[in-house]
Each structure stands twice: as structure tokens, then as C-alpha cells.
N, C-alpha and C positions, 0 to 999 in steps of 0.2 A: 657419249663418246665410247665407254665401256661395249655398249650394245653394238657399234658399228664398228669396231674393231674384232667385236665374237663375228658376227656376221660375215669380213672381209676374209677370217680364218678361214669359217665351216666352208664359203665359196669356195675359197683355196684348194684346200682338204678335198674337198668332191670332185673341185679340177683334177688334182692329182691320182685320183682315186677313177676317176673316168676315164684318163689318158692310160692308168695300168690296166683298164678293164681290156680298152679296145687294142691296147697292145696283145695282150693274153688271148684275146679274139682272133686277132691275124696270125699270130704264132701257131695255135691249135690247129685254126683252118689250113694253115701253110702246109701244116705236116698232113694233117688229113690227105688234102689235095695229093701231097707227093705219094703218099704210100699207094693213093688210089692207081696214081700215074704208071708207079712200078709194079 
């Protein structure tokens, strides 16, 4: 039980952790793109 509750954490964890990546990803690119534009 212990083990599959660490488990359903770290999942979590790396969810969370993956959704702030690819936000941080589009954010950067966004601005890249604009500055390029201007």
C-alpha cells in the first residue's frame, strides 16, 4: 500500500512538473517569436 501510494505521488509530482515545463516552453517561444516579429 505504502509503495503504491509513493508511486501515485512521484506520477503526480512529474505531472505537475511536466505541465510547468511545457508551459515555460510556450512562454519563452511566445516571446522569442514576438521579438522576432518586431
Amino acid at each position: 500500500m505504502a509503495l503504491a501510494l509513493a508511486g501515485g505521488v512521484l506520477r503526480g509530482r512529474l505531472g505537475c512538473l511536466r505541465g510547468l515545463a511545457r508551459l515555460i516552453l510556450l512562454v519563452t517561444l511566445g516571446r522569442r517569436r514576438r521579438s522576432q516579429n518586431q
